[in-house]
C-alpha positions in Angstrom: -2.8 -6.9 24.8 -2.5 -8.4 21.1 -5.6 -9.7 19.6 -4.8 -11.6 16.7 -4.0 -8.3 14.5 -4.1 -8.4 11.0 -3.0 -6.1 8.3 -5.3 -3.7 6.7 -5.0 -0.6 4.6 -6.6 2.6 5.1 -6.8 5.0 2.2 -7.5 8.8 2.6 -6.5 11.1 -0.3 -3.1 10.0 -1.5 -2.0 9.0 2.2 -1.7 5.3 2.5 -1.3 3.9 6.3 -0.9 0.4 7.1 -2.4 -0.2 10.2 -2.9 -2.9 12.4 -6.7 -4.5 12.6 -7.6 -5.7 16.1 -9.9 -8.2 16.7 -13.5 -5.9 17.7 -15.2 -9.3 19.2 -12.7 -9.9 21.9 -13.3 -9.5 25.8 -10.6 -6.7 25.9 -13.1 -4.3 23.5 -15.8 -4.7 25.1 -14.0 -3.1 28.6 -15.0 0.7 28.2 -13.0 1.6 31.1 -10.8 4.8 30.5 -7.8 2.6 31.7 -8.7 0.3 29.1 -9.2 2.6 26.2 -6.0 4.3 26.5 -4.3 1.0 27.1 -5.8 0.3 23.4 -4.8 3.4 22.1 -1.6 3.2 23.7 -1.4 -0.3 22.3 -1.8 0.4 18.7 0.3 3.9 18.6 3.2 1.5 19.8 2.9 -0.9 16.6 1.5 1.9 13.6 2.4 4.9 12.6 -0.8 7.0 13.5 -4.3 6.7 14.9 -7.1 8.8 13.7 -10.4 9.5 15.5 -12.4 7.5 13.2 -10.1 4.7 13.3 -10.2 4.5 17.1 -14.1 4.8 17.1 -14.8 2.2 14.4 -11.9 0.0 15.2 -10.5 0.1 19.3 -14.6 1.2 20.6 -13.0 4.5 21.8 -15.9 7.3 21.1 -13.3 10.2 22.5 -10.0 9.2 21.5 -9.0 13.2 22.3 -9.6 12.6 26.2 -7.8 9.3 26.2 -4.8 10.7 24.2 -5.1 13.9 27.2 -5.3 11.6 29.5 -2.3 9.5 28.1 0.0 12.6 27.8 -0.5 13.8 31.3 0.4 9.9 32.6 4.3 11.4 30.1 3.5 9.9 26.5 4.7 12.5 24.2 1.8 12.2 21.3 1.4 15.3 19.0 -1.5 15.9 17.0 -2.0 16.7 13.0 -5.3 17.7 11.4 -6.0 15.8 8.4 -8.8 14.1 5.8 -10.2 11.4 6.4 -13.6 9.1 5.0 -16.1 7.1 7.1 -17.5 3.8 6.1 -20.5 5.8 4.1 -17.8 8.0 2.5 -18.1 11.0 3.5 -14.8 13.0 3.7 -14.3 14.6 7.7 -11.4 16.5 9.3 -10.1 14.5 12.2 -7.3 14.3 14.4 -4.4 12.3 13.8 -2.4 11.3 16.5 1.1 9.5 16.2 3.6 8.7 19.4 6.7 10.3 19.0 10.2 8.3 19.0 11.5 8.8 22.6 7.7 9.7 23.7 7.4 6.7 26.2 7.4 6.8 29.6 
């Protein structure tokens, strides 16, 4: 499920995270499926760090990341949640859920 990543930076505060960029014109983001979007959350939380909910809006076309992260929990992904700051594309500062897959937290 790789498509073409490429490094970007995403600065909040004084938190810098190195995340992966996925290609947003490819086939596989344009599938809204459930199955699909938790694939692409599942996807990315394997290869970064974390995943905010803005991040998986803007960037893996997930507009509920919390049900898909549920969702990928009950299917035995251990995936805790931190609260944290983060800015849109206009800016503006928003709390959001952060969401990282812990060591040992795959099924």
């Amino acid at each position: 499920m790789k498509n073409a990543p490429t490094v970007s930076s995403q600065s909040t505060n004084n938190n810098q995270l190195e995340q992966v960029q996925y290609n947003t014109d490819s086939e596989n983001m344009r599938d809204l499926s459930a199955a699909a979007q938790r694939a692409r959350i599942l996807d990315y939380l394997q290869n970064n760090r974390a995943l905010t909910t803005l991040y998986a809006r803007h960037h893996l076309n997930v507009m509920h990341p919390a049900a898909r992260v549920m969702e990928l929990r009950k299917h035995g992904y251990k995936i805790i949640t931190n609260r944290r700051e983060d800015t849109d594309s206009k800016g503006r500062l928003h709390r959001v859920a952060e969401y990282v897959l812990m060591p040992g937290g795959e099924v």
